[in-house]
Structure formats: C-alpha cells, structure tokens
C-alpha positions as CSV (number, residue, x, y, z in Angstrom):
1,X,-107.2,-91.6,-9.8
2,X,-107.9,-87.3,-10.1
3,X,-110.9,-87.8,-8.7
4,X,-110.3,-90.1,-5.5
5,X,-107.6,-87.8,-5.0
6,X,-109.9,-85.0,-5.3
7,X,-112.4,-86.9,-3.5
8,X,-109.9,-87.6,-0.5
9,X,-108.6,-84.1,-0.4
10,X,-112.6,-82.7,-0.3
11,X,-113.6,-84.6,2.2
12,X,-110.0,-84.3,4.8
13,X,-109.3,-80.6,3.6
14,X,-109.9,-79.0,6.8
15,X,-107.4,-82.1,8.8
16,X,-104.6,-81.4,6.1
17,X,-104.7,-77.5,6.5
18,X,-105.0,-78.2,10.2
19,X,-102.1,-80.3,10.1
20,X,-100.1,-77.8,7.6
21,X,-101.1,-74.8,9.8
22,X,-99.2,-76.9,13.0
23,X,-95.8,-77.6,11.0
24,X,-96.2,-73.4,9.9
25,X,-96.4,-73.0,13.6
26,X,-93.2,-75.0,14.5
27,X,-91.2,-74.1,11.7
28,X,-91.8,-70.5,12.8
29,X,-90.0,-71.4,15.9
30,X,-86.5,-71.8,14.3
31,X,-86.6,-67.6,13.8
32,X,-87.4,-67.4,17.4
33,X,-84.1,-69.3,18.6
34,X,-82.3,-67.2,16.4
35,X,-83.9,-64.0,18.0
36,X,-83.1,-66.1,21.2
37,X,-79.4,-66.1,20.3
38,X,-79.1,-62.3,19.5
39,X,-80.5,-62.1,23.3
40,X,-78.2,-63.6,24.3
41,X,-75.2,-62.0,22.0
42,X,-76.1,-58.7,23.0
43,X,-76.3,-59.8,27.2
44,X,-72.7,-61.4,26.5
45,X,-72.0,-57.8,25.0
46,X,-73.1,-56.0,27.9
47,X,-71.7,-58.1,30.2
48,X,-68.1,-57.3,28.0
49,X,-68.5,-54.1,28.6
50,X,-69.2,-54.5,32.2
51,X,-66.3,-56.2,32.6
52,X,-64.1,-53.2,30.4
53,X,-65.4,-50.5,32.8
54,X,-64.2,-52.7,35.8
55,X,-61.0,-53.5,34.6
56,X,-60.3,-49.6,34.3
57,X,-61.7,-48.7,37.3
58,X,-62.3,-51.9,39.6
59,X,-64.1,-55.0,40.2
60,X,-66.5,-56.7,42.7
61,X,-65.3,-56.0,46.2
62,X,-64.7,-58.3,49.1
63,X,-63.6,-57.1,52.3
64,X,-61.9,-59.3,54.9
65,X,-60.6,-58.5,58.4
66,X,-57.9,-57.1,59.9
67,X,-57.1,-60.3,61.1
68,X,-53.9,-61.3,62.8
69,X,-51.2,-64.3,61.7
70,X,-48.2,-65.3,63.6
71,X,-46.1,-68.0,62.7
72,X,-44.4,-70.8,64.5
73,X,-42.3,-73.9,64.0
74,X,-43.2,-76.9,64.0
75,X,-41.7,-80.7,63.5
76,X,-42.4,-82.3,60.5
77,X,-40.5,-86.1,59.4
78,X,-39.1,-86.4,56.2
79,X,-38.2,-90.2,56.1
80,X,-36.2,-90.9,59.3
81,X,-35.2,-87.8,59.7
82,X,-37.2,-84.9,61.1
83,X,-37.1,-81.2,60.2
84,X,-38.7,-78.0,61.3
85,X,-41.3,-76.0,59.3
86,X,-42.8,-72.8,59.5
87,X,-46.4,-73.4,59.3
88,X,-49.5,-69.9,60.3
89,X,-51.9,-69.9,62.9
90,X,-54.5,-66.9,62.5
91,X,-56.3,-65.4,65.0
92,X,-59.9,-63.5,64.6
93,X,-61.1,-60.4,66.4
94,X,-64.0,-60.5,69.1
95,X,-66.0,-57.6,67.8
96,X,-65.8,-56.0,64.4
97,X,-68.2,-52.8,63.3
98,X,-67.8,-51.2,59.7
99,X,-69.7,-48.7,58.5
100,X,-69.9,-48.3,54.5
101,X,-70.5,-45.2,53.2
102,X,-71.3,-46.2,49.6
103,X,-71.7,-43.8,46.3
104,X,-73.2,-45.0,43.3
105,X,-72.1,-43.7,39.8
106,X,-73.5,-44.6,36.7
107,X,-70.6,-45.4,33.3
108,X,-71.4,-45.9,30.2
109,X,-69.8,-48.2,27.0
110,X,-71.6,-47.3,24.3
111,X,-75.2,-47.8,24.8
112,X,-74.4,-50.2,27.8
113,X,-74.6,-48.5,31.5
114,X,-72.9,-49.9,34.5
115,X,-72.9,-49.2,38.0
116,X,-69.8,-48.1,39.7
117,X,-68.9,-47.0,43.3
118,X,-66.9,-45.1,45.5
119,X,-67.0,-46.1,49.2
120,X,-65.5,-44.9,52.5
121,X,-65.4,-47.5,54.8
122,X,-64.9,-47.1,58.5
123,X,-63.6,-50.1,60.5
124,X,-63.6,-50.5,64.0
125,X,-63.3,-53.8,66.4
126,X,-60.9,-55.2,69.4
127,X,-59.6,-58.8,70.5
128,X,-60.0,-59.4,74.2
129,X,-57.4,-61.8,73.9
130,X,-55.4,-64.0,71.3
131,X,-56.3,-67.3,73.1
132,X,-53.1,-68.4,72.1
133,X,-53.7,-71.6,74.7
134,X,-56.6,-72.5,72.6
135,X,-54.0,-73.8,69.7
136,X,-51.7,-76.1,71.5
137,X,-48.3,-74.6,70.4
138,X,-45.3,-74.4,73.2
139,X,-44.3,-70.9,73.9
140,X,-41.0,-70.9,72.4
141,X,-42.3,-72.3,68.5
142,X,-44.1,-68.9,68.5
143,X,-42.0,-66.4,65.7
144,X,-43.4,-62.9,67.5
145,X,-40.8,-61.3,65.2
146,X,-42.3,-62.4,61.7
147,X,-46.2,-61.9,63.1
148,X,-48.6,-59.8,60.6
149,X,-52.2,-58.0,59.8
150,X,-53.6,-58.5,57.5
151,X,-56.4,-56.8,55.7
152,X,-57.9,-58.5,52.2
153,X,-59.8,-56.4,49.8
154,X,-61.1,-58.2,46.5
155,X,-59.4,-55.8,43.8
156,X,-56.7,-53.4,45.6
157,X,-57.2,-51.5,42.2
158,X,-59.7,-49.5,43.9
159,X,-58.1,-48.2,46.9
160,X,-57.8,-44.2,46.4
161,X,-55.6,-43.8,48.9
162,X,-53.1,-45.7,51.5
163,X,-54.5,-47.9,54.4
164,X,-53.7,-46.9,58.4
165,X,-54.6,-49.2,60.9
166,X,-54.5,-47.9,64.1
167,X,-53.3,-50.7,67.3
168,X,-53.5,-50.0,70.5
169,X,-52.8,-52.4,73.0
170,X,-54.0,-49.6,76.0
171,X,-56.2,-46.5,76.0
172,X,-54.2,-43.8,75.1
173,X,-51.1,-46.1,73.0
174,X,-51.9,-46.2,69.5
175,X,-49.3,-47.7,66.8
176,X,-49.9,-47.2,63.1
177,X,-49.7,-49.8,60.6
178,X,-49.4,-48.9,57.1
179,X,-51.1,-51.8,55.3
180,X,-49.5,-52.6,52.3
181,X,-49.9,-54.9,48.9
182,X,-47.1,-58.1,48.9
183,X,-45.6,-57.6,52.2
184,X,-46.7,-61.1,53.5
185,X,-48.0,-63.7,51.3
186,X,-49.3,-67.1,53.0
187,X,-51.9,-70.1,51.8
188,X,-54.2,-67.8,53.4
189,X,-53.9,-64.5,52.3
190,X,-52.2,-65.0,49.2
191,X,-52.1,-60.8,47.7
192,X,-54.0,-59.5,50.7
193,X,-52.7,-55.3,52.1
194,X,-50.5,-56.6,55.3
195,X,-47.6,-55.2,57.6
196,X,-45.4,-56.9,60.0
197,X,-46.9,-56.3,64.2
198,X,-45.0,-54.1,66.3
199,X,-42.5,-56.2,68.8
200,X,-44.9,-55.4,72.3
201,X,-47.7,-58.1,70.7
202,X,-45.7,-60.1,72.4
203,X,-46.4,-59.2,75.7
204,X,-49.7,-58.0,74.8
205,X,-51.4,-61.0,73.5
206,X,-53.3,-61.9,76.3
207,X,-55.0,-58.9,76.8
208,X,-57.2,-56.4,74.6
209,X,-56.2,-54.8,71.6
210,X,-58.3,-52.3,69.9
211,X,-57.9,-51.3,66.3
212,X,-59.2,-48.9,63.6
213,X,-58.8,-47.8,60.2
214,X,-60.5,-45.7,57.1
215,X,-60.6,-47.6,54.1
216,X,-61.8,-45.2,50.5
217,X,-61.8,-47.5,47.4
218,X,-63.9,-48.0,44.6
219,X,-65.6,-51.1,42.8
220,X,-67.9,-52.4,40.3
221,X,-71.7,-53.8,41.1
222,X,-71.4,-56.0,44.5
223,X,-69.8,-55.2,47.7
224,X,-69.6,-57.6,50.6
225,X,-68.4,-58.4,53.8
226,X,-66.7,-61.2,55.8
227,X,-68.0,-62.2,59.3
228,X,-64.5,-62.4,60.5
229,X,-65.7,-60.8,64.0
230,X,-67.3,-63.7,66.9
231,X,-69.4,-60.5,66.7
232,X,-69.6,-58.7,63.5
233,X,-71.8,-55.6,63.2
234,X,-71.9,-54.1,59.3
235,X,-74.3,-51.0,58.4
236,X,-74.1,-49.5,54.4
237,X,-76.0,-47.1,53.3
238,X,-76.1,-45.2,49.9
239,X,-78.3,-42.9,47.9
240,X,-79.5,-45.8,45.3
241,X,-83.0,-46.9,45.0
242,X,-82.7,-49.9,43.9
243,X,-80.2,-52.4,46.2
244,X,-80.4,-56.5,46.2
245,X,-79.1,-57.8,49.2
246,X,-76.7,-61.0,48.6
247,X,-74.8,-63.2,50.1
248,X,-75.1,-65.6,53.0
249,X,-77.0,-63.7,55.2
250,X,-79.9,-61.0,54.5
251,X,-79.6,-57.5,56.5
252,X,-81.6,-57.8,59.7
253,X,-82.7,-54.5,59.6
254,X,-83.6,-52.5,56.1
255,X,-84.8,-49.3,54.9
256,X,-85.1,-48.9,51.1
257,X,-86.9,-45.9,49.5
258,X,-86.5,-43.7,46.3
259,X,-84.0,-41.6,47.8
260,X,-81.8,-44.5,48.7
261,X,-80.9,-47.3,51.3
262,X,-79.6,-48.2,54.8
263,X,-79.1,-51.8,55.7
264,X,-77.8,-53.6,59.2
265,X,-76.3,-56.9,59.8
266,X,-75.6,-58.5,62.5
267,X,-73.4,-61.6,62.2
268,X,-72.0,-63.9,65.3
269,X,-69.3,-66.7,64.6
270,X,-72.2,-69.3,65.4
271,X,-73.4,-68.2,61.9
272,X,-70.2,-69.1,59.9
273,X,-68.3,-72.3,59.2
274,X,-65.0,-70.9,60.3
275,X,-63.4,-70.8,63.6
276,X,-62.0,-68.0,65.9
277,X,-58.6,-68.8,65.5
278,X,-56.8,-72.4,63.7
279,X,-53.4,-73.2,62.6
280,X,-52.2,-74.9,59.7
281,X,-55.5,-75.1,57.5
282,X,-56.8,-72.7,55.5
283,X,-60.4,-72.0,54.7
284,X,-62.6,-70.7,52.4
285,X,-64.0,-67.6,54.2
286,X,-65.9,-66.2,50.8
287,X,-68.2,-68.6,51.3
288,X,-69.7,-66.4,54.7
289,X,-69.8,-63.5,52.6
290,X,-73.1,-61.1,52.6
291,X,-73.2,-57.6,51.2
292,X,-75.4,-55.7,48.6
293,X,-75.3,-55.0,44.6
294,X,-76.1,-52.0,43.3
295,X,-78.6,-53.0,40.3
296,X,-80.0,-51.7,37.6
297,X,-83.9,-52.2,38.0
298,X,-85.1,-53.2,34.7
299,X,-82.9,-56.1,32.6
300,X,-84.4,-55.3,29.4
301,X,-82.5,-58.5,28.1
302,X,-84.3,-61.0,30.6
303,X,-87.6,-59.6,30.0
304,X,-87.0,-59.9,26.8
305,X,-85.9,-63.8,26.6
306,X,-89.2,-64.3,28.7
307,X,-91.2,-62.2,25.8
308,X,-89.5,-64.2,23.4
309,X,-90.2,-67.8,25.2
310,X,-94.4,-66.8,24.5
311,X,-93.6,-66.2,20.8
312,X,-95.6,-69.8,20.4
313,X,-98.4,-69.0,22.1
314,X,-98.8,-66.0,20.1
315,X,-98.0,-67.6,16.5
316,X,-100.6,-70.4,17.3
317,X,-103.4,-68.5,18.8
318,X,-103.1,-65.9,15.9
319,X,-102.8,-69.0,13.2
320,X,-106.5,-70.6,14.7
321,X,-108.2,-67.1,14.3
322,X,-106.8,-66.7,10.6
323,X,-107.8,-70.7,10.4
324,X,-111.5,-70.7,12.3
325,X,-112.0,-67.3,9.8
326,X,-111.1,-68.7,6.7
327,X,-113.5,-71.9,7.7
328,X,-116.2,-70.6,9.2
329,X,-116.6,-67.5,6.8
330,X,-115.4,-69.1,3.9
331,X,-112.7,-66.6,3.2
332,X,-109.7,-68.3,2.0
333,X,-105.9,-67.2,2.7
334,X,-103.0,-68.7,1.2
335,X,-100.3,-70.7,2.8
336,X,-97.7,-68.1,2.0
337,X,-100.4,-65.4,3.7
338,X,-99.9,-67.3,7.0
339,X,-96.2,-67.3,6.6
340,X,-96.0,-63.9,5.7
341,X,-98.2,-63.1,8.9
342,X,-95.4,-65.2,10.8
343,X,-92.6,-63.6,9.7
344,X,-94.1,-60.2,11.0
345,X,-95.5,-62.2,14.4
346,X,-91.2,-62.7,14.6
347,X,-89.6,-59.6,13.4
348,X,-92.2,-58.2,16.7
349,X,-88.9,-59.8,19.0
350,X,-86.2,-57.9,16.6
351,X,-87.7,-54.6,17.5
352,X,-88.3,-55.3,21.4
353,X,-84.7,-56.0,21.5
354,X,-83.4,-54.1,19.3
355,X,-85.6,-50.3,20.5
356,X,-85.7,-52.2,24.5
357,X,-81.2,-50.8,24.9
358,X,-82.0,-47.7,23.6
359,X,-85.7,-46.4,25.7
360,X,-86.2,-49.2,27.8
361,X,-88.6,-52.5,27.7
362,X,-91.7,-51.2,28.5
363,X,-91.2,-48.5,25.8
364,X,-90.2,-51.1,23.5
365,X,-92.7,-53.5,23.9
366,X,-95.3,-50.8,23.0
367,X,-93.7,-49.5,20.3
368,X,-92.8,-53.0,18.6
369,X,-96.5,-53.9,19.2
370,X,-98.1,-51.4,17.9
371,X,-95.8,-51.4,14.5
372,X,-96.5,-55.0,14.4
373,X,-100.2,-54.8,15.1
374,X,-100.9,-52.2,12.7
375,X,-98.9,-53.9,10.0
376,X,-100.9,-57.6,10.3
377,X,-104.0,-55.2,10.6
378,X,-103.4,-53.6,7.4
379,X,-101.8,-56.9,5.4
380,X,-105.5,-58.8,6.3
381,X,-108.0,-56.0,5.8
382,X,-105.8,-56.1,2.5
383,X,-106.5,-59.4,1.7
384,X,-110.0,-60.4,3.4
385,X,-111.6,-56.8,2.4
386,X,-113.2,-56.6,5.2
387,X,-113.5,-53.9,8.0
388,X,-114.5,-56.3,10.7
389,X,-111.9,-58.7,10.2
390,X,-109.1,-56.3,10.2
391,X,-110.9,-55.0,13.3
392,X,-111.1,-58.4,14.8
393,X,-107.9,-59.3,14.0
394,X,-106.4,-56.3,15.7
395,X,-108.4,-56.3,18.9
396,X,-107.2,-60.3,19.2
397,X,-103.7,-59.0,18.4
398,X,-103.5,-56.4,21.1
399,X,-105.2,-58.6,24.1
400,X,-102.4,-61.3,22.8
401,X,-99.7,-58.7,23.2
402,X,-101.0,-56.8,26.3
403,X,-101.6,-60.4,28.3
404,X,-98.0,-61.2,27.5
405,X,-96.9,-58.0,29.0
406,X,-98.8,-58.4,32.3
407,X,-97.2,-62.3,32.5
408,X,-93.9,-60.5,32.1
409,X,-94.8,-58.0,35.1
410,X,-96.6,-59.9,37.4
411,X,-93.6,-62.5,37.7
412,X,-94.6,-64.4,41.0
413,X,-98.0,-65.1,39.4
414,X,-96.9,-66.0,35.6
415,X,-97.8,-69.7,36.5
416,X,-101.3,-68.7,37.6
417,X,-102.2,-66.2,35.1
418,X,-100.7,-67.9,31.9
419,X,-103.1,-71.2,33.2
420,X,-106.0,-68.9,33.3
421,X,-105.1,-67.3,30.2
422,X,-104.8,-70.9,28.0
423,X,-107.6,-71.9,29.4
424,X,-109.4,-68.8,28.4
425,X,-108.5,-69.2,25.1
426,X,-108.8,-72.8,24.8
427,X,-112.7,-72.2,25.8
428,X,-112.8,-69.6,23.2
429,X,-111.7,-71.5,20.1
430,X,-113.9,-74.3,21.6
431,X,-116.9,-72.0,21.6
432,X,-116.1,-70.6,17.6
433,X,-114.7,-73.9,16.3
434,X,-119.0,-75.0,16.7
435,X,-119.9,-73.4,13.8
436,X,-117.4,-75.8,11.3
437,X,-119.3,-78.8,9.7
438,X,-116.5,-81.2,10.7
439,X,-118.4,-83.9,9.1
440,X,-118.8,-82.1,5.7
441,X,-116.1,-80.1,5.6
C-alpha cells in the first residue's frame, strides 16, 4: 500500500503541488480583504474628520434665489362645509448673475487635510414682471401684507456677516432688506434667510424690479448653484488647481491652470424641471443644482483599494515563477517557503496604506515595493543559493509592481493594458512551462 501510494504521488507530484500552490494562492486572499477593510476604516476615518472640521466651520453650500413668495387664500371643503386656507405661490426672477469669488484653505485633523472656503458672492438679477395672471388667483385672495424673499443658503453657519438685499422697483428707489434666519418658514423654504416685502410690491408687481446683494460665507468641499433665474448666468473663480465641476450642468466655458480656475455657466429655465412661478406645490430645486468642489488631487485611499484589488495577480504570477523554478531547475522550496513569500507579497498593502497618509501614494508605493522586493530577494537567494535566482526573482518582482503602478495611473486604459499585460504573461509561462516533462514528472 507504501509503495502505490508512493507510486501515485511520483508520478501526479507536479498536479498535487500545482493544485496546493492554487489553494496557497486563494487562501492568501483572506489577508487581502482584511487590508481591504483597514482601507476602508481609515477612508470612514477621514471622512469623520471631514465631517468634524465642517461642523465647526461649515458644510456643503447650496445657494438658492432671492426668490419671491406671497400668499393667498384659498377655499378648501372640509365635509360639507368649506373653509379658507392660506396656501404660497412663488415667483422666480427673469435674469439672475452671481459672481463667486472663492478662497480655498487647507485644515487639518490629525494627519487628515480638508478643504475649506471662504467666498464673497455678488448677486445681481431683476423680474420684468410677477405674471401674477399666469396663476389664476382673483385679486382680492392675494395677502400683499404677509409677502416675503427669500434667499436659501445650505448651512447659514457660514455666513460671516449679515445679508442686504437691495429692491428697487425704479432707477434711483432702492429699499433694503435685511435677510434674516426663521422669519418665514413655508413647505418650501423651510430655514431659508427671508424678510417680509415692503407694502409698494403691491403696486409694483407688474413691472420691473431689480435687486442686489453681497453674500460672504464659508463652506466645506462643494459649492453650487440653483438655476432659479429663466436666465441664470454664474461665473466662480478661485486660486485652486485642481476643481471638479458637479452637478447638473458642466460650466460652458472653463479655464483651469496651476495657478487656479475660472468657470461660466449659463443656465435658461428650458434646462430645469421647475417652472417660473407655481402655487401650492412645492419642488425639489436641488436636483438643478451645478457648482464646483474643491478636491484634493490624489485619493491615496482609492488608489490604494485599486492596488489592493491586483494583489492576486501578483501572488499567482510570483507563485508560478517560484513553481516553474523549483521544476524546471530541480530546486525544491517548501510549502511554508511559499507562504512565507505570501505573507510578505501582503504585508506590501499594509505599508502602501499605512506610509501612502503620511508622503503620499506614489511615494508609498515606491517605498513599500522596494522594502518588499528586497526582502523576497534576500529570503530566496537565502534559500536557493543562487545569485541568478535572487536576480530573477527581483527583476520579475519589480516589472510586477511597476505594471501595477502604471494600471493605477493610466485609469481610462486599465482595461486595455491589464489584457495586454495577462496575456503577456500567460505567453510567458507558456513559453518556460516547455521545458517540464509533464509526462514523467
């Protein structure tokens, strides 16, 4: 029974360490989903901290109008009875310009940076009429006396300083409106900066009104606009290099270079899915937001989850040369040589991530490949006492490590480049694996 045993394991060696070397491979995968998870900890961190510097100084802003609401009565039944109820009707501006000065600052919480700015915003626009006709609501429902701005901004913990809008019904007339937080809350504009319209709207509604105002305030990340203008015109600038344009519409006209960024919109109410003016509904007028984020360039932590996602390729294809070595030159390695050899292929991620918060990715990646290079280098001219293994070994490790990198880099042609790359190394193991004697191994 020794010797069939013997016999079988003689003559199917090479298939059963082929076959052991494949579950190695895969059960060296577990320590990559744990690396994979410590990612993903330390992006939850930073995005903790992200979210501490904005609470202290202020979040994502959002900026919506000035945009005019006047109430009204209307009849509503109540069983056979029927009662009166205030209900809103809002009414948009025809042409709205803002021009965003924007000044980036960089925070830190602990070894986590975040973007933070201060803007000035200067806001200009006019209504060439209310179209009050438009709505269908008699003349004498209308509630001139209750009628409101109102002026949304997505975290009033950034304004720096109080809000003027200047009304003028007339070249010349100007009335200022100090715009201020809870003074009129509706379905609409639940915590929005309002105050109450002077009494001459009245008798002004059916002609032009002009307006203007100087917003300073301060946010976190992303800032963006509504299109609340038929016509809305929107230029920011800043002096960082490094903007992403977001939103529901892309700048028609942008200039981005090292020493910072200018971008144009132009946005017309065909463009949006809300009207001019409505009454009674309300409607979700985030969802015709554009704007910009100030971002930092590099996300060490995705590049890293996308290193960490070729950890397979990099186990097996470092595996077969340790395997077509040990068959083809008849130097043996142990099982636990191979593991070993994984473990270090692993602990590669650990360092990326772990060096990648403190001098970047690209610095990382060098510096974890090179301590991991020269480590398997050493551990096999240890065990295979030989020069040109070692050497071999190190070259395969470092075209392994530097093709990764350059699938990392070259993102829009990973697809392309990782097919060329398999197949590559597919042809090359193909090519070596002719000199086993399958038949008498």
């Amino acid at each position: 029974m020794e010797n069939v045993i013997i016999t079988l394991w003689n003559r199917n060696k090479i298939v059963l360490k082929s076959f052991w070397i494949g579950i190695l491979t895969l059960l060296l995968l577990i320590p990559t989903l744990f690396i994979q998870n410590l990612v993903e900890e330390r992006q939850r961190r930073q995005q903790e901290a992200v979210t501490e510097v904005s609470s202290r100084w202020a979040g994502t802003q959002t900026v919506t109008g000035p945009v005019i609401g006047i109430p009204y009565m209307a009849a509503a039944a109540e069983g056979s009875s029927t009662s009166l109820v205030k209900h809103w009707a809002y009414f948009l501006p025809a042409t709205l310009d803002m021009t965003a000065h924007i000044i980036p600052e960089k925070r830190y919480r602990g070894i986590y940076q975040v973007i933070v700015y201060t803007t000035e915003l200067q806001v200009r626009g006019s209504y060439d009429s209310l179209h009050l006709a438009e709505l269908n609501i008699p003349a004498g429902q209308w509630l001139w006396n209750e009628a409101a701005v109102f002026f949304d901004l997505g975290d009033l913990q950034g304004l720096k300083e109080q809000v003027t809008l200047h009304l003028s019904p007339k070249p010349g007339a100007s009335t200022d409106l100090d715009l201020v937080p809870g003074k009129f809350s509706t379905d609409q504009f639940k915590s929005a900066l309002s105050a109450p319209l002077p009494g001459w709207l009245s008798q002004a509604a059916e002609g032009p009104l002009t307006f203007s105002a100087t917003v300073r305030f301060k946010g976190t990340g992303n800032l963006s606009f509504i299109p609340t203008g038929r016509e809305t015109k929107i230029e920011a600038s800043s002096s960082w290099p490094d903007p992403s344009f977001t939103g529901a519409n892309l700048p028609d006209l942008r200039t981005v270079k090292d020493s910072g960024f200018v971008a144009d919109w132009r946005v017309l109410a065909l463009n949006r899915t809300f009207p001019q003016q409505w009454k009674t509904d309300t409607y979700d007028l985030a969802r015709g937001a554009f704007g910009v984020s100030l971002i930092v360039p590099v996300d060490t932590y995705q590049q890293t989850t996308r290193s960490v996602k070729y950890a397979i390729l990099i186990i097996l294809l470092t595996f077969t040369a340790f395997f077509l070595i040990e068959w083809i030159y008849q130097r043996p390695i142990h099982s636990l040589q191979y593991i070993l050899v994984g473990f270090a292929l692993c602990i590669f991620y650990t360092l990326l991530l772990s060096f990648s918060e403190y001098i970047g990715f690209n610095g990382a990646y060098g510096v974890a490949a090179i301590a991991t290079i020269g480590l398997i280098t050493w551990y096999v001219a240890s065990i295979l006492r030989s020069a040109g293994m070692s050497a071999f070994i190190s070259v395969l490790l470092t075209v392994q490590y530097g093709f990764v990198f350059t699938l990392i880099q070259l993102q829009d042609y990973a697809l392309l480049m990782g097919s060329v790359g398999l197949f590559v190394s597919l042809a090359a193991v193909m090519y070596f694996s002719r000199k086993i004697k399958w038949h008498t191994a």
